[in-house]
N, C-alpha and C positions, 0 to 999 in steps of 0.2 A: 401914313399908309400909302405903297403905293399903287396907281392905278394905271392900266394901262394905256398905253397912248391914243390909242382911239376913242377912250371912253375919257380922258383929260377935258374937254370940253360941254359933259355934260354938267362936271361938278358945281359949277356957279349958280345953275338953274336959269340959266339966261340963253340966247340963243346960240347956236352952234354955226360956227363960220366952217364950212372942210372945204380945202380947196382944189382939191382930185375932183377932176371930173369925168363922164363917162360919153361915149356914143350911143344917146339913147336909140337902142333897138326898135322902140314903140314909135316915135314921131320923127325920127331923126334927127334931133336936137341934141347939145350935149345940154345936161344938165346934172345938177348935184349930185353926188350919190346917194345924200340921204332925203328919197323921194318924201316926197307930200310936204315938206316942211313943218313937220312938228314941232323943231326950236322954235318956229319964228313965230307960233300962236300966241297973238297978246293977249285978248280974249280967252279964260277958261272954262268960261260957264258953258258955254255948249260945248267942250271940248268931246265930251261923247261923243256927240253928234259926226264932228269934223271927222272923229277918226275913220268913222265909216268911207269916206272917198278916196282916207291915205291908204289904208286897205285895198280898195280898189285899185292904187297906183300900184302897190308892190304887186299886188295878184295879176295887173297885165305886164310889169314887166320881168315877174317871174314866169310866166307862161312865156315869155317871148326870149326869156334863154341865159337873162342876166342873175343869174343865181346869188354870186358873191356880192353883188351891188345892192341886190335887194333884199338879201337876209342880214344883210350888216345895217338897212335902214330899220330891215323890221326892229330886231334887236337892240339897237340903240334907240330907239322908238320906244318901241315896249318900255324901258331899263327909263328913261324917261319918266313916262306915266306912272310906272310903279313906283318912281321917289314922289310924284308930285301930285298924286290924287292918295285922300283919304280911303280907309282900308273898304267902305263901303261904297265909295266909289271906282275903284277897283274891282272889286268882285260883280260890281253891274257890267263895268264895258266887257271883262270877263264872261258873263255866262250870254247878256244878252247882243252882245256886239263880236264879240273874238268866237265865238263858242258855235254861232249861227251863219259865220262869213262863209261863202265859197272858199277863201283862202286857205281856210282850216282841209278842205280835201285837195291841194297842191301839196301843203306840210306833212300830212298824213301817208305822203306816196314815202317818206323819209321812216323806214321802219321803226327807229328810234324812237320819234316823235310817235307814231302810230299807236306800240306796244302801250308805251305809258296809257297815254288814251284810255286805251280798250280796257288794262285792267286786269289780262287773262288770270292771276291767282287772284281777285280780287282785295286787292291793295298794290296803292303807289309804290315806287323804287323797288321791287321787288329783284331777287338774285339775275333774273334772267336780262332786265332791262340793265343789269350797274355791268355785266358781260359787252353788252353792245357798245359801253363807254368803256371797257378795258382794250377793247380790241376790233377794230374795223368788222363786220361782216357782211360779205356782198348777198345782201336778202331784201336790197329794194327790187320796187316792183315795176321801177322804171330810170331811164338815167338823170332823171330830178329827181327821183327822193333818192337818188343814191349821192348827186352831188349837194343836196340839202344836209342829209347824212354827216357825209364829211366836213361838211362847215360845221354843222355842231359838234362834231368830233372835237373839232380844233377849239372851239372855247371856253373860256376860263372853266367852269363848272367842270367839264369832264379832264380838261388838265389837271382839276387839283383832284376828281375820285383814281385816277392814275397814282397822281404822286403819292394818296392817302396810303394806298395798293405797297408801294414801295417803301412807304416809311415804317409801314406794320410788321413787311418781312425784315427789315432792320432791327426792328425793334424787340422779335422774336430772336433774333442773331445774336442782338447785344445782350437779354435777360440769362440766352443760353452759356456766354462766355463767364458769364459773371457767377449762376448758378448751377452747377452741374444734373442736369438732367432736370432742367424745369418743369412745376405743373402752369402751365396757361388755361386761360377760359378766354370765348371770344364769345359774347354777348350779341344777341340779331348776326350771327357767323355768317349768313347768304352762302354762297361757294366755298367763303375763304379763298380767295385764288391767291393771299398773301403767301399762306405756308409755301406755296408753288414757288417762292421768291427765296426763301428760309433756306442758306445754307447750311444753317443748323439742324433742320428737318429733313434735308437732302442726306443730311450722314448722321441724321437717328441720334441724335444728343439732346433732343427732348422726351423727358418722361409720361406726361401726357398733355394733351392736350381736349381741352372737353370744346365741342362744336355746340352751342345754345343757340336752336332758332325755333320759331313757331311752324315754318312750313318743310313738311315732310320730303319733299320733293328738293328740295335744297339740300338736306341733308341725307337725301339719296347718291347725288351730287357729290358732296362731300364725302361718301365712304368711297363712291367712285374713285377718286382721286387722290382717296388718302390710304390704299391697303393695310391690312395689319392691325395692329393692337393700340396702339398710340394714340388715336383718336378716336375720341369718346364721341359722337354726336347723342343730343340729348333733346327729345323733341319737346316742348312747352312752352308758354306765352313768357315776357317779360312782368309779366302782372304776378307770377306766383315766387319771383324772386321780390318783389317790388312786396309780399305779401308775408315774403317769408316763410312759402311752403317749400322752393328749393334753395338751398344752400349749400355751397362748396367751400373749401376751409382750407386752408394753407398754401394761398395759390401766391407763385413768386411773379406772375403779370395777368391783369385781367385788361380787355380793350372791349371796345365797341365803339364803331368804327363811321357808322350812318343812321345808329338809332334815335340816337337825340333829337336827330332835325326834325323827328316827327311826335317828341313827348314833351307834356303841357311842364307847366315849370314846376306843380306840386309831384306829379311822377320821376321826372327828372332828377329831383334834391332827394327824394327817399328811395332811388333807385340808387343812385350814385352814396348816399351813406350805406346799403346792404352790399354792394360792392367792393367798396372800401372795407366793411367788416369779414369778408373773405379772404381778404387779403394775408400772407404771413409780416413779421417784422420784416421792414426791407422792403418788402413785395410794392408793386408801383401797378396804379390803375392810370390807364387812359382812355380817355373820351373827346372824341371828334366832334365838334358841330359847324354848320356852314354859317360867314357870318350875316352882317344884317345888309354890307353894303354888296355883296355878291353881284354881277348884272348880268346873270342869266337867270333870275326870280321871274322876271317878266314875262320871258320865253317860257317856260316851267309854266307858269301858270294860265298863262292866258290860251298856250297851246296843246298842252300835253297833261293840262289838269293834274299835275304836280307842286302840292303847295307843301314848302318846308316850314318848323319851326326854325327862323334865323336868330342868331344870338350875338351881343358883341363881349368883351371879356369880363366888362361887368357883373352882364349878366349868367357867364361863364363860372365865373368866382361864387356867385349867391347858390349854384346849384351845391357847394358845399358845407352850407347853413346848418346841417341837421347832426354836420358829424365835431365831433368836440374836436375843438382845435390842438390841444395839447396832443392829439393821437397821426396827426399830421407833421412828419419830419420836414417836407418841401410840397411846397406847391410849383410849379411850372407851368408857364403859360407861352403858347407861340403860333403864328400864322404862318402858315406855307408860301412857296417861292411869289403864288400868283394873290396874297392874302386875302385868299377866299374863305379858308378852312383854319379854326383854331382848333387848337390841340390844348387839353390841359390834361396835367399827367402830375396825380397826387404820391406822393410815400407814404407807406405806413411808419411811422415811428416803434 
């Protein structure tokens, strides 16, 4: 697998040598970029503790203007902690250390981070937040959280809900070439800003396509954007397909795209077999989840109180336990350019 070069030196679990250094703005010093040195703690028992003053360090030398310097220590900090503290320790430095810091209202000026936060349709990832990672918007509320912003823009996490973005309108292109006038279904749909990608959908060679999300406002959204007849939006929970109250039938592609990351593994397996049985012969289901080794988990969670189910393809694969195997022509499994995001994309037989 591989990882990117700055985060190369966490994978050992031992301390991180980086040899860039900066002009500390704070005391005039140059020193590391990755403030407080959380590598180099050999002692872990109070590591709670410590984190409390590394916090401190980022929070004065991001007030003092060093942005890139110190969201790259937060970050690889966090990404850290989160391989190497057990899940309930985690979730303490989490609610009662990250949750409680001054530092959290620096991050918070960064709208991205803020939204998540707050919650406004009450639930995480919601349409409006996965927008802010399709596409820059200038809606901080100062020029820190706007250059906060754009750093997270840039990393792996929202590079790969981008490329996700791209591979879906592909993947509507390619179902259209191959079947004349496809029926699609897009499962938790959000926007949809893929079909926006679909030159298939731009010259009408899809026959329908059904929009399946729980929030109304999203698929307000989506009629916005999608005039006409072709697009079905359908408002209901994933729990009444998962139940078998709705059911669609001869569909030649079904996806869903960001819902996994948030469903337990018995939802998941009898969601993805009632899927699969919508499907026609030929017809191909895909489903995205982010995986386990991702290092923006840490950020996500400790800041923005976004916690994903991560999976790796093992666990990938068991999600299709419920459905008989003989009814499976191919299974397909693959990670994206920054292998954050696996894609598995079953056939019907």
């Amino acid at each position: 697998m591989h990882a990117p070069p700055h985060y190369l030196g966490l994978m050992g679990g031992s301390s991180l040598s980086v040899s860039k250094k900066i002009a500390d703005p704070v005391d005039g010093v140059a020193r590391n970029v990755l403030t407080g040195s959380v590598m180099e703690w050999a002692d872990w028992s109070d590591a709670c503790e410590r984190t409390e003053s590394w916090l401190n360090d980022i929070y004065q030398r991001l007030r003092a203007g060093a942005v890139e310097a110190s969201m790259e220590a937060l970050y690889q900090g966090l990404h850290l902690l989160h391989r190497r503290w057990d899940r309930e320790e985690w979730r303490e430095f989490c609610l009662e250390v990250a949750r409680l810091h001054r530092l959290r209202e620096l991050l918070h000026q960064c709208p991205y981070s803020h939204y998540a936060f707050e919650r406004p349709r009450g639930y995480a990832g919601d349409a409006v937040l996965i927008d802010h990672v399709y596409s820059l918007r200038e809606t901080a509320s100062s020029p820190l959280g706007r250059a906060i912003y754009h750093f997270l823009y840039e990393q792996p996490g929202p590079r790969s809900v981008r490329e996700r973005r791209v591979l879906l309108g592909r993947e509507i292109d390619a179902v259209a070439a191959e079947v004349p006038r496809p029926r699609i279904l897009s499962v938790a749909c959000g926007h949809m800003r893929e079909v926006e990608l679909s030159q298939a959908v731009a010259e009408r060679r899809i026959g329908e396509i059904i929009a399946f999300d729980q929030d109304v406002l999203s698929l307000e959204e989506v009629r916005r954007m999608n005039p006409g007849d072709f697009v079905r939006p359908v408002c209901d929970t994933v729990r009444s397909i998962v139940l078998g109250r709705h059911v669609f039938q001869g569909m030649d592609l079904i996806y869903s795209a960001g819902l996994y990351d948030y469903l337990s593994e018995c939802i998941a397996r009898r969601l993805t077999r009632q899927l699969f049985g919508m499907l026609r012969s030929g017809g191909r289901l895909m489903v995205a989840n982010f995986a386990t080794s991702t290092p923006d988990a840490g950020y996500l969670e400790a800041f923005m109180d976004w916690w994903l189910v991560y999976r790796d393809e093992q666990q990938m694969q068991a999600l299709t336990s419920e459905i008989e195997p003989g009814e499976i022509a191919r299974l397909h499994m693959f990670r994206d350019s920054v292998s954050n995001v696996i894609y598995m994309e079953l056939t019907r037989r």
